[in-house]
CHARMM internal coordinates of N, CA and C (Angstrom, degrees):
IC EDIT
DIST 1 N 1 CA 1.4658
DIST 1 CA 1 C 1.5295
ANGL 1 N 1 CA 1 C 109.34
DIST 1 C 2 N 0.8189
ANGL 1 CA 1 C 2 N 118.76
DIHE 1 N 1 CA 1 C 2 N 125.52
DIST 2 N 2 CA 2.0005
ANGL 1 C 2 N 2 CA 132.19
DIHE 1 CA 1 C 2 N 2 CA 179.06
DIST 2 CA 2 C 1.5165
ANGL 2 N 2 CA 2 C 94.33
DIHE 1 C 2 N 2 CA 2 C -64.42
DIST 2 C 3 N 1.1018
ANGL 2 CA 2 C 3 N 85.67
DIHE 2 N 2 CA 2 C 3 N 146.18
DIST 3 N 3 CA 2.0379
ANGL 2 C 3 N 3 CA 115.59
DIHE 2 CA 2 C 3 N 3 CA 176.22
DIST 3 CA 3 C 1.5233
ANGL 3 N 3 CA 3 C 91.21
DIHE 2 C 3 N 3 CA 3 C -96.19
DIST 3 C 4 N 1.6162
ANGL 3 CA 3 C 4 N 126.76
DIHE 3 N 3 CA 3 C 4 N 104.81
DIST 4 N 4 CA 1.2587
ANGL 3 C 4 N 4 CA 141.75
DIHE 3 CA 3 C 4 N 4 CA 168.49
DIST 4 CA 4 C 1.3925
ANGL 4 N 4 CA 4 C 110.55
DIHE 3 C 4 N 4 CA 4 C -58.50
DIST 4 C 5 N 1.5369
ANGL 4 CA 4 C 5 N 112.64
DIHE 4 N 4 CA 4 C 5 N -40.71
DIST 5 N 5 CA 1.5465
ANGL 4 C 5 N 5 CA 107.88
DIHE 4 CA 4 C 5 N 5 CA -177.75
DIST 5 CA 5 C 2.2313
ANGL 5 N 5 CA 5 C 105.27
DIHE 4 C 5 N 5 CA 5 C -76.55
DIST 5 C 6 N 0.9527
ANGL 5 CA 5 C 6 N 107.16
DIHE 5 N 5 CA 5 C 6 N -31.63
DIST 6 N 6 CA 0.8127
ANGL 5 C 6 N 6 CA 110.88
DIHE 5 CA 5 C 6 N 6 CA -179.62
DIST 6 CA 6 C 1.8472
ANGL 6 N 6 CA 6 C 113.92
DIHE 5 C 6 N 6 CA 6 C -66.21
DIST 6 C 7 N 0.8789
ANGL 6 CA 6 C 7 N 109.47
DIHE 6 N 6 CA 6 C 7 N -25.16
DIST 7 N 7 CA 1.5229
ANGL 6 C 7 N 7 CA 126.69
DIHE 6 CA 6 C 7 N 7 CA -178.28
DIST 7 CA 7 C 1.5377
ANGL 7 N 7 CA 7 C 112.15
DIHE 6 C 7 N 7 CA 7 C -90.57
DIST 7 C 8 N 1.3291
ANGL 7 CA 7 C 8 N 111.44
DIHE 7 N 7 CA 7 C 8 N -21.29
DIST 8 N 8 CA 1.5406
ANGL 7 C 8 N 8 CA 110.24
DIHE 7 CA 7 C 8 N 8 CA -172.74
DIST 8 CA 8 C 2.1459
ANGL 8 N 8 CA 8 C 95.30
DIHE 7 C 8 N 8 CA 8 C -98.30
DIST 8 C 9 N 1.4685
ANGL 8 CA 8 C 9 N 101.06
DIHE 8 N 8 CA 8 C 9 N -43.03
DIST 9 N 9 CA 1.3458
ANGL 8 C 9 N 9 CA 108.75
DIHE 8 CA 8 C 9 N 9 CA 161.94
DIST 9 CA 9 C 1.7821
ANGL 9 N 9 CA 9 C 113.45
DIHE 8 C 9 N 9 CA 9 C -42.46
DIST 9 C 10 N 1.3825
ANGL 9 CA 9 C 10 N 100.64
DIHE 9 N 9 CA 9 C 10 N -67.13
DIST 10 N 10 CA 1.5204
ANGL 9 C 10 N 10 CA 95.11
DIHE 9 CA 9 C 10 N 10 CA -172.63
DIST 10 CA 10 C 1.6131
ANGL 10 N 10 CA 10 C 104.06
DIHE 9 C 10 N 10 CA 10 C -45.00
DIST 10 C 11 N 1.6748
ANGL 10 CA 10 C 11 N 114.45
DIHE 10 N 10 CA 10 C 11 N -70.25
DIST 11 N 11 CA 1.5090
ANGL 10 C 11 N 11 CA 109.64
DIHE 10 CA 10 C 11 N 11 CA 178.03
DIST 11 CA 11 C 1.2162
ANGL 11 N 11 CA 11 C 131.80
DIHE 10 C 11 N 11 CA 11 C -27.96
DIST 11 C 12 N 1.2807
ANGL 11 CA 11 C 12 N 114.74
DIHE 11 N 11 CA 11 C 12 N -40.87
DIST 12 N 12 CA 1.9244
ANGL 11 C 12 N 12 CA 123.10
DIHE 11 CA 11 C 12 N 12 CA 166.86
DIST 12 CA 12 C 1.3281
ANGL 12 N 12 CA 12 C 117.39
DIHE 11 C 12 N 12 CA 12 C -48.94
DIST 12 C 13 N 1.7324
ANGL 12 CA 12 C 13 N 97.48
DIHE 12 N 12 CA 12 C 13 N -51.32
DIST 13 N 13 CA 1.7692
ANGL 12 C 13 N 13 CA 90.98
DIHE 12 CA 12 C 13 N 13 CA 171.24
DIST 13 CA 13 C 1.2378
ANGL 13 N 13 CA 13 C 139.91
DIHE 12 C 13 N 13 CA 13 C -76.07
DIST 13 C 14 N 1.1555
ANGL 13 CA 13 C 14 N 107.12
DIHE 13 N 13 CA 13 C 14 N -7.35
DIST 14 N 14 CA 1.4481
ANGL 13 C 14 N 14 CA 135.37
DIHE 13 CA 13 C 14 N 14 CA 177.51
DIST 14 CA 14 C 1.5653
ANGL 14 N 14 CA 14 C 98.14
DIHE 13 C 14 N 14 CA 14 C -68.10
DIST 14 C 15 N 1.3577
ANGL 14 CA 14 C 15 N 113.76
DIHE 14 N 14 CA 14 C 15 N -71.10
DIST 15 N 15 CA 1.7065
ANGL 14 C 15 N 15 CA 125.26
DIHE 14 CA 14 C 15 N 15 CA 177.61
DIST 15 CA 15 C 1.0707
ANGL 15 N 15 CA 15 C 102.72
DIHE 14 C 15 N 15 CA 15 C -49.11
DIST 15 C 16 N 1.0953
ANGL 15 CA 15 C 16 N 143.35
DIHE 15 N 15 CA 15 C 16 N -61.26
DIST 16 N 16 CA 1.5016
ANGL 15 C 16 N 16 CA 145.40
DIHE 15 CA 15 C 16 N 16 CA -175.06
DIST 16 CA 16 C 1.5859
ANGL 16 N 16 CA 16 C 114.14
DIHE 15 C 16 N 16 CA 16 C -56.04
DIST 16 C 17 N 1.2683
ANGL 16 CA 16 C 17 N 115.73
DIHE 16 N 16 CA 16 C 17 N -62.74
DIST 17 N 17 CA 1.7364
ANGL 16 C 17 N 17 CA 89.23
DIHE 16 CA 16 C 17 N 17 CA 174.65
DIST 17 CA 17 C 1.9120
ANGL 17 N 17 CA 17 C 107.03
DIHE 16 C 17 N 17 CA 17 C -91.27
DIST 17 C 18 N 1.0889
ANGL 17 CA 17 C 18 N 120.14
DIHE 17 N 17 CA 17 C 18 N 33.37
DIST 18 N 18 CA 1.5752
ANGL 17 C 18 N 18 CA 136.93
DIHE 17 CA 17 C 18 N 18 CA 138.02
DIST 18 CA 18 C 1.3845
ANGL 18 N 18 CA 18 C 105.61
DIHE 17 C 18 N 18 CA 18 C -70.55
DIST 18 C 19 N 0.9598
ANGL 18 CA 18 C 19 N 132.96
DIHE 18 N 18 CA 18 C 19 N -51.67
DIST 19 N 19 CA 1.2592
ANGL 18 C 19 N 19 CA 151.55
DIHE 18 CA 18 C 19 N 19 CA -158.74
DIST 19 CA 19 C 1.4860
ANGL 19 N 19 CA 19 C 120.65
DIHE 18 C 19 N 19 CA 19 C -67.88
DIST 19 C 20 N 1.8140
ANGL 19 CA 19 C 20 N 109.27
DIHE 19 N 19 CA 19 C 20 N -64.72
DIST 20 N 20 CA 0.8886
ANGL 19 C 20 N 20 CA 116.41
DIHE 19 CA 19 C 20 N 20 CA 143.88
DIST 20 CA 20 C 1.5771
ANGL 20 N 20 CA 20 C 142.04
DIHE 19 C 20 N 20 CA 20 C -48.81
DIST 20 C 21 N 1.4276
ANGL 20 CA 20 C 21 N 105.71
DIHE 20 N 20 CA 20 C 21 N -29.91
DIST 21 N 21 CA 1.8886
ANGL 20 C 21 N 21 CA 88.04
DIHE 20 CA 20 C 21 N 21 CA -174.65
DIST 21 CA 21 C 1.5699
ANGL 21 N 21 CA 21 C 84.08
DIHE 20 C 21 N 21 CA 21 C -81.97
DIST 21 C 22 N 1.5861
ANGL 21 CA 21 C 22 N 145.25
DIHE 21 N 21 CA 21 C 22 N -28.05
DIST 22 N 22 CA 1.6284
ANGL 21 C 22 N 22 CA 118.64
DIHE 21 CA 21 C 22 N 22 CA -179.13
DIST 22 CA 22 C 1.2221
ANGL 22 N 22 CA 22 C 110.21
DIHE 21 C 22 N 22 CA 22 C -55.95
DIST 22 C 23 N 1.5920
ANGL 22 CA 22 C 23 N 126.21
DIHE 22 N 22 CA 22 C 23 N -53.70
DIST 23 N 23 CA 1.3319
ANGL 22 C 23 N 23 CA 124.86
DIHE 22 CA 22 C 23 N 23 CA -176.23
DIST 23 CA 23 C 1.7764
ANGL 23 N 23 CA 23 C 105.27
DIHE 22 C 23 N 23 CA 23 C -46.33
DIST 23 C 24 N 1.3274
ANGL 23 CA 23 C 24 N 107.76
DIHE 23 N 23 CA 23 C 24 N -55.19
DIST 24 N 24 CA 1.6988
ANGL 23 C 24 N 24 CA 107.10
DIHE 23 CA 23 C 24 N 24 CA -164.47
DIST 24 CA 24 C 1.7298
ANGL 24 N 24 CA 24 C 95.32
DIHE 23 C 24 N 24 CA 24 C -35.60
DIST 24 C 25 N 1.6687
ANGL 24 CA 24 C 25 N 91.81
DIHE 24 N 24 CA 24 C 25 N -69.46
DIST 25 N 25 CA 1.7626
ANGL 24 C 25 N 25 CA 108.56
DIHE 24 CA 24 C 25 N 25 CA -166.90
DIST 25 CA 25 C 1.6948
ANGL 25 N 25 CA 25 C 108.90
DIHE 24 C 25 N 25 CA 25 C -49.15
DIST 25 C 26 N 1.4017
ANGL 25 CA 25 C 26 N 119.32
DIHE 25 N 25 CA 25 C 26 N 1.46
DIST 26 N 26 CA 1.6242
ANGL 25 C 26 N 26 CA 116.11
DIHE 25 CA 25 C 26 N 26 CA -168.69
DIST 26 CA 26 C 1.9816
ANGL 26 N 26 CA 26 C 96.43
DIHE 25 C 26 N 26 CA 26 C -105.81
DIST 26 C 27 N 1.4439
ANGL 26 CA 26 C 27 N 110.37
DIHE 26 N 26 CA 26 C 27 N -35.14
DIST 27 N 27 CA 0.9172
ANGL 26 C 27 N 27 CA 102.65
DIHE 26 CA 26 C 27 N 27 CA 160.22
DIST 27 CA 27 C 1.0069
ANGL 27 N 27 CA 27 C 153.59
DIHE 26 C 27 N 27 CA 27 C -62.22
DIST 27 C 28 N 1.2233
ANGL 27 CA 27 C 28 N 86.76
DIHE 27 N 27 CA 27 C 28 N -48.73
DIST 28 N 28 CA 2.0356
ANGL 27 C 28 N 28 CA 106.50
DIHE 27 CA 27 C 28 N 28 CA 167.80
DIST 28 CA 28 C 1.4493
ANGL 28 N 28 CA 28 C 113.99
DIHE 27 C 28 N 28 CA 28 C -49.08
DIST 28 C 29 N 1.3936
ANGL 28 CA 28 C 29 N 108.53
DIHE 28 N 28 CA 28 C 29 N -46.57
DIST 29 N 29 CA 1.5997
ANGL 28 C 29 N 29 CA 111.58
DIHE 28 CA 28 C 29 N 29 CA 173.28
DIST 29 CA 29 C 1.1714
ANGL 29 N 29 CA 29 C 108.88
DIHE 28 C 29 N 29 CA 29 C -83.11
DIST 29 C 30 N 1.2693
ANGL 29 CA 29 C 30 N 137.15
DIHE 29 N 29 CA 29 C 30 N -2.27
DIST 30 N 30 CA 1.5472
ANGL 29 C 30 N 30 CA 142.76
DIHE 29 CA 29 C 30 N 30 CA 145.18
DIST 30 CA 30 C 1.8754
ANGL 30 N 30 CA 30 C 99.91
DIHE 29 C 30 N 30 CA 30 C 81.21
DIST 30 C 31 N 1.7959
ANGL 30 CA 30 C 31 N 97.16
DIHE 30 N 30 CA 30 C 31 N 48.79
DIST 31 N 31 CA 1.5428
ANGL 30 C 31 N 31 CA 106.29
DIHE 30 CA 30 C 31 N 31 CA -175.09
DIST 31 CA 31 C 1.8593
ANGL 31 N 31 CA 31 C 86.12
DIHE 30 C 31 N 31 CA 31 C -103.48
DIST 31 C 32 N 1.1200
ANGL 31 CA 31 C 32 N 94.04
DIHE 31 N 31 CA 31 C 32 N 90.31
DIST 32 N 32 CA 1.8604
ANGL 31 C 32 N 32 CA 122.30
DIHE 31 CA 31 C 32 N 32 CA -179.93
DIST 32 CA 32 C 2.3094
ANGL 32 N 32 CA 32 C 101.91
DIHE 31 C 32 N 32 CA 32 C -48.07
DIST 32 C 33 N 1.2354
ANGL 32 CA 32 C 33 N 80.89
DIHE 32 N 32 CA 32 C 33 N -61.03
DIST 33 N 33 CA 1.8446
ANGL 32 C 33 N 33 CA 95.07
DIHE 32 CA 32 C 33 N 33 CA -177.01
DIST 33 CA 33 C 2.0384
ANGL 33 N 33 CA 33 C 107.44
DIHE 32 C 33 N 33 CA 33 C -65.09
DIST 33 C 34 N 1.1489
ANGL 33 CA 33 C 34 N 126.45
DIHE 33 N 33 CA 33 C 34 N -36.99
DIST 34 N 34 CA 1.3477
ANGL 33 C 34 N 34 CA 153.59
DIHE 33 CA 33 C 34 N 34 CA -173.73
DIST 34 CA 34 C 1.7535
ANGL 34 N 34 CA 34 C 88.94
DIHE 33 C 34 N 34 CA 34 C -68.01
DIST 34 C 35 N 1.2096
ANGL 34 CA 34 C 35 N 124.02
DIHE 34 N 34 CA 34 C 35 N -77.08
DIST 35 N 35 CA 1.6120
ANGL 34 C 35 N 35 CA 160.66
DIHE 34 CA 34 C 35 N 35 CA -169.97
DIST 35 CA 35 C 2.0054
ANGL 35 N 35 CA 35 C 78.36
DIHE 34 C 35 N 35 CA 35 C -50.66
DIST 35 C 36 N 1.2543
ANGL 35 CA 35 C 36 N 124.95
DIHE 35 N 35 CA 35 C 36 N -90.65
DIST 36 N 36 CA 1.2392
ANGL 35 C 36 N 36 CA 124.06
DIHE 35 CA 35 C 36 N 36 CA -158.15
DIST 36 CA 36 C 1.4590
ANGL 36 N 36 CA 36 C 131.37
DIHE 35 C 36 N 36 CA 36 C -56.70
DIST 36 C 37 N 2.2383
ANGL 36 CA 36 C 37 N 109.48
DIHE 36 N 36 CA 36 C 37 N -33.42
DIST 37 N 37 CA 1.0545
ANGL 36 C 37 N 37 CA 105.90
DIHE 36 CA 36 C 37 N 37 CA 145.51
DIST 37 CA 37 C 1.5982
ANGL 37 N 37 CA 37 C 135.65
DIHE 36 C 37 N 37 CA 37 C -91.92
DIST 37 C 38 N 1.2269
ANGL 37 CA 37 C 38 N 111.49
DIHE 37 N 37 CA 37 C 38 N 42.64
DIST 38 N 38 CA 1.6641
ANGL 37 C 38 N 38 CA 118.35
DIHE 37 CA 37 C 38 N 38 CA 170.99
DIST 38 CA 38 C 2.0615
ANGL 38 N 38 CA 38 C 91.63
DIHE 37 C 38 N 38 CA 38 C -115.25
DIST 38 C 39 N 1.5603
ANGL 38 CA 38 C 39 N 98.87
DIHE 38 N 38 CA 38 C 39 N -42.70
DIST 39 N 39 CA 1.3840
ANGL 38 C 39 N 39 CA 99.96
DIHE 38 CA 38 C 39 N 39 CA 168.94
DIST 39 CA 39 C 1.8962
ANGL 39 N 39 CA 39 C 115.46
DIHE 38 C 39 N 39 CA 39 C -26.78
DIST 39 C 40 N 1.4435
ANGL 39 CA 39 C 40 N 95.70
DIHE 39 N 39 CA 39 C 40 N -58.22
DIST 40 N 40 CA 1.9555
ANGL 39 C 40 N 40 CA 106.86
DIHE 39 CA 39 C 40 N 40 CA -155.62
DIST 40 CA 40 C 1.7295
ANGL 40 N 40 CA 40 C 79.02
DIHE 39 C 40 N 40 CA 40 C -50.46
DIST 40 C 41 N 1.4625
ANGL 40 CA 40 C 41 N 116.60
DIHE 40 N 40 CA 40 C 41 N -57.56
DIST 41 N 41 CA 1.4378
ANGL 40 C 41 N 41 CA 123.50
DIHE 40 CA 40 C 41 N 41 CA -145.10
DIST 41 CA 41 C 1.7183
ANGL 41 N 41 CA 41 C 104.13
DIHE 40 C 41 N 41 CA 41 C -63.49
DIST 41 C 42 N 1.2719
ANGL 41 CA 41 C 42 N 112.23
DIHE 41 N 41 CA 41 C 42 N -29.64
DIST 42 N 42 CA 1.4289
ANGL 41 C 42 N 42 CA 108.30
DIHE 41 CA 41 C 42 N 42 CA -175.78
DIST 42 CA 42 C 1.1685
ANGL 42 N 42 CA 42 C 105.44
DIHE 41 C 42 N 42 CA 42 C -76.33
DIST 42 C 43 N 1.0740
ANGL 42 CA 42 C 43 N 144.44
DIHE 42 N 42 CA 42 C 43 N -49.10
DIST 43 N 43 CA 1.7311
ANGL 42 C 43 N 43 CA 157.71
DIHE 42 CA 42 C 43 N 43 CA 178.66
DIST 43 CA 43 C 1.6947
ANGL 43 N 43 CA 43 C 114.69
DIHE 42 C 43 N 43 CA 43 C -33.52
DIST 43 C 44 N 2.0105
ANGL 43 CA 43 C 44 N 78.08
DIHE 43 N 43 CA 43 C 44 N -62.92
DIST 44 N 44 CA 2.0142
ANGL 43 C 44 N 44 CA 88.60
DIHE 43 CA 43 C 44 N 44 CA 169.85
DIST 44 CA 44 C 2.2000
ANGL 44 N 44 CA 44 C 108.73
DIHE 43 C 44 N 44 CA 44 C -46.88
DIST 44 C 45 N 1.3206
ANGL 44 CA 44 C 45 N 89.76
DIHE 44 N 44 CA 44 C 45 N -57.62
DIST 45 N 45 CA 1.5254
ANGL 44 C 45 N 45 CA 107.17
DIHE 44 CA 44 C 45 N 45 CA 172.96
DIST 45 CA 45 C 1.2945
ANGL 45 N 45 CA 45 C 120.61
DIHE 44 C 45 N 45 CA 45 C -22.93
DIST 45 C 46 N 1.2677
ANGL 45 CA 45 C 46 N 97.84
DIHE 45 N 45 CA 45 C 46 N -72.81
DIST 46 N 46 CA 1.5916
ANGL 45 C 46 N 46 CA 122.91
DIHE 45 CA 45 C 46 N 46 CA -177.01
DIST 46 CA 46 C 1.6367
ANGL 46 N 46 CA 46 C 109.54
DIHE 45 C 46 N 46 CA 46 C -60.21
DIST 46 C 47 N 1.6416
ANGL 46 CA 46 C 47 N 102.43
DIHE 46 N 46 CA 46 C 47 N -45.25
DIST 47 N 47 CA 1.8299
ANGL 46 C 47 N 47 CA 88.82
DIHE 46 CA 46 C 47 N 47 CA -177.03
DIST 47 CA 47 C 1.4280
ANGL 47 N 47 CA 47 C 95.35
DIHE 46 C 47 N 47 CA 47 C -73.28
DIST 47 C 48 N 0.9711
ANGL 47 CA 47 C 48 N 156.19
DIHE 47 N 47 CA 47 C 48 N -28.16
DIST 48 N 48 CA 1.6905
ANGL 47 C 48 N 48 CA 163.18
DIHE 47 CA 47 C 48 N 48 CA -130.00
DIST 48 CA 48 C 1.7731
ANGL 48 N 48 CA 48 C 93.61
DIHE 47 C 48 N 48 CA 48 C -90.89
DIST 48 C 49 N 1.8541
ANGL 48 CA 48 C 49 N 86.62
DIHE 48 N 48 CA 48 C 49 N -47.42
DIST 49 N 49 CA 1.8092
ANGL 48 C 49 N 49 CA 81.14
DIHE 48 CA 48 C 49 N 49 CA -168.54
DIST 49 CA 49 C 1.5466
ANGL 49 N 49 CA 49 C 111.33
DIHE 48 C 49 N 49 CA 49 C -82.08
DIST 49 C 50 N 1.4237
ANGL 49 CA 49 C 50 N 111.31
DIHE 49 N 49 CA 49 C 50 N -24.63
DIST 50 N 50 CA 1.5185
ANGL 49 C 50 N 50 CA 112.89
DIHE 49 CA 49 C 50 N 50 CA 176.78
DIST 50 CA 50 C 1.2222
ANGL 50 N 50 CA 50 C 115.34
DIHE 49 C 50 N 50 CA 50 C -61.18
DIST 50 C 51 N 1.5226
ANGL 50 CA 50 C 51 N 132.59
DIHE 50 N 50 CA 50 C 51 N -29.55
DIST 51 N 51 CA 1.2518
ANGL 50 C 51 N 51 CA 136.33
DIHE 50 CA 50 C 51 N 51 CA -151.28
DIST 51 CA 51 C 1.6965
ANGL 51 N 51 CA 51 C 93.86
DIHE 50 C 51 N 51 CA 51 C -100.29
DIST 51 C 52 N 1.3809
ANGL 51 CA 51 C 52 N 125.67
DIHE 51 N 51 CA 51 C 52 N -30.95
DIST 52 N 52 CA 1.6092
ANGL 51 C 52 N 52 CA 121.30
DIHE 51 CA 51 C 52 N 52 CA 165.88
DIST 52 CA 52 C 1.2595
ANGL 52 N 52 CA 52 C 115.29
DIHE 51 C 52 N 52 CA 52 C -92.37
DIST 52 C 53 N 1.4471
ANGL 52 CA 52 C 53 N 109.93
DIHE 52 N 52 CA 52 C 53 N 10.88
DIST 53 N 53 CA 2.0783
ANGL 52 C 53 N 53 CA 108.43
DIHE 52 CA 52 C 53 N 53 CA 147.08
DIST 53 CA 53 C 1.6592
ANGL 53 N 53 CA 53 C 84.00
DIHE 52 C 53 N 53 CA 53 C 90.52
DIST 53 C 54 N 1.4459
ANGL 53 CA 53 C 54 N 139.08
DIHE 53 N 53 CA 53 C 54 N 37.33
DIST 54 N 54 CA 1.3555
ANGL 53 C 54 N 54 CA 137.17
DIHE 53 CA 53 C 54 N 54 CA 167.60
DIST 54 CA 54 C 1.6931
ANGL 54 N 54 CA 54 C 100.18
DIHE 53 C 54 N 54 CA 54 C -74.43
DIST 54 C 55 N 0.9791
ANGL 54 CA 54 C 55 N 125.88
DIHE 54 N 54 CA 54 C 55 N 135.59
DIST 55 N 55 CA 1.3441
ANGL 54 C 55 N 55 CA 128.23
DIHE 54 CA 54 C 55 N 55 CA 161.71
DIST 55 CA 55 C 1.7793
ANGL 55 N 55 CA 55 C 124.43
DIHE 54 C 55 N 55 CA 55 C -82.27
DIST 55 C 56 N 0.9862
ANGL 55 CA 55 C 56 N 111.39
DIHE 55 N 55 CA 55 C 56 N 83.77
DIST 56 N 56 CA 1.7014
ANGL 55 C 56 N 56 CA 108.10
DIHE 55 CA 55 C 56 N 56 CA -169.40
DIST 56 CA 56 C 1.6587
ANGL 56 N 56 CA 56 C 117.20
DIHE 55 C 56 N 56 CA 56 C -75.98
DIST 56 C 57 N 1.0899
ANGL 56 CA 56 C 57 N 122.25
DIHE 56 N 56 CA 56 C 57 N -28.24
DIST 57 N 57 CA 1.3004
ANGL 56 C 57 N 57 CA 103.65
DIHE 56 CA 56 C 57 N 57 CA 174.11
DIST 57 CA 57 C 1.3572
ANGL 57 N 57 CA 57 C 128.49
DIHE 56 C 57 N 57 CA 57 C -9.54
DIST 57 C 58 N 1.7320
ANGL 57 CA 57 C 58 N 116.50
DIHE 57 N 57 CA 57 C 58 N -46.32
DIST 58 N 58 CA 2.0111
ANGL 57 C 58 N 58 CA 100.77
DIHE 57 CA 57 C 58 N 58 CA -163.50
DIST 58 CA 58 C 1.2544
ANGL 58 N 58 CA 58 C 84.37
DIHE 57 C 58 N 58 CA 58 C -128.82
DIST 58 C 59 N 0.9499
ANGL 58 CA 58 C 59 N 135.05
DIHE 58 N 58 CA 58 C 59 N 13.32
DIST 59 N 59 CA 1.7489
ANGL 58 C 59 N 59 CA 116.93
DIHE 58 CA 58 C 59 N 59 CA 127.94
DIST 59 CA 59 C 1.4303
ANGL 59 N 59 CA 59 C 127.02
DIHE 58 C 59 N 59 CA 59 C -104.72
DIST 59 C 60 N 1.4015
ANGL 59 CA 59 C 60 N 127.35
DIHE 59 N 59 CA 59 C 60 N 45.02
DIST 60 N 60 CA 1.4494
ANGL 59 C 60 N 60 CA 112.97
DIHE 59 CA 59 C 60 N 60 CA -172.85
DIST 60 CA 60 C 1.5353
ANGL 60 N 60 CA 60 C 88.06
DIHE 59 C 60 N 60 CA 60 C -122.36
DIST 60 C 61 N 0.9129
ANGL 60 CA 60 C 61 N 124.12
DIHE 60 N 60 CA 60 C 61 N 96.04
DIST 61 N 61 CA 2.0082
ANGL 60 C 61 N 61 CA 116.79
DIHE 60 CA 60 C 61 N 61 CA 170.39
DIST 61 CA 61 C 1.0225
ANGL 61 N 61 CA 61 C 113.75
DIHE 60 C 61 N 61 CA 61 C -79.03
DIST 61 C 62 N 1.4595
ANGL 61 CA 61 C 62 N 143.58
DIHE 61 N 61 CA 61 C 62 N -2.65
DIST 62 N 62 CA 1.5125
ANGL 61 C 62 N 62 CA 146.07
DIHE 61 CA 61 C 62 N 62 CA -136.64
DIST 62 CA 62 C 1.7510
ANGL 62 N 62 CA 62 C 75.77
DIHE 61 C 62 N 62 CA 62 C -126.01
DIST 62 C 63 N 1.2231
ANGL 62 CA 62 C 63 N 121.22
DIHE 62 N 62 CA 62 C 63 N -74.05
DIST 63 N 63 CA 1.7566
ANGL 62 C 63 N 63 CA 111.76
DIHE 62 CA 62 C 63 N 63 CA -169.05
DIST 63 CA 63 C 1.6831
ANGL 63 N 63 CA 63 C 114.39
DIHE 62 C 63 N 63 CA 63 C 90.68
DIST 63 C 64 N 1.8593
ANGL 63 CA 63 C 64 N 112.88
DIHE 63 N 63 CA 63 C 64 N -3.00
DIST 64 N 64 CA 1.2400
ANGL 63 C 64 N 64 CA 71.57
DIHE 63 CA 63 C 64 N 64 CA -176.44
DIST 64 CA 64 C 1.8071
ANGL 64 N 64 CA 64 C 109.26
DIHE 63 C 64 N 64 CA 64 C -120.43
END
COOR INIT
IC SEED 1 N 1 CA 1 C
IC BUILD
């Protein structure tokens, strides 16, 4: 039987450094509006993964 939390966890991290390489690539092309709403989505992400005990350090490239 699959671990559901574990499966909705994996999916988060999946979105999240999804997430990040758009933001990276939004910056680089310096698409400011692109960059801020991928921002909201990483944040939700990020608290989502902190709050199920994900350790982000060496996957978080974004930092903020």
């Amino acid at each position: 039987m699959p671990n559901t939390n574990l499966e909705i966890t994996q999916k988060a991290m999946e979105d999240f450094i999804k997430i990040q390489r758009h933001m990276l690539i939004a910056r680089k092309e310096n698409a400011t509006e692109t960059y801020e709403s991928l921002k909201k989505e990483y944040l939700y992400l990020k608290s989502f993964l902190n709050v199920a005990g994900v350790n982000l350090t060496d996957i978080d490239d974004i930092k903020e």
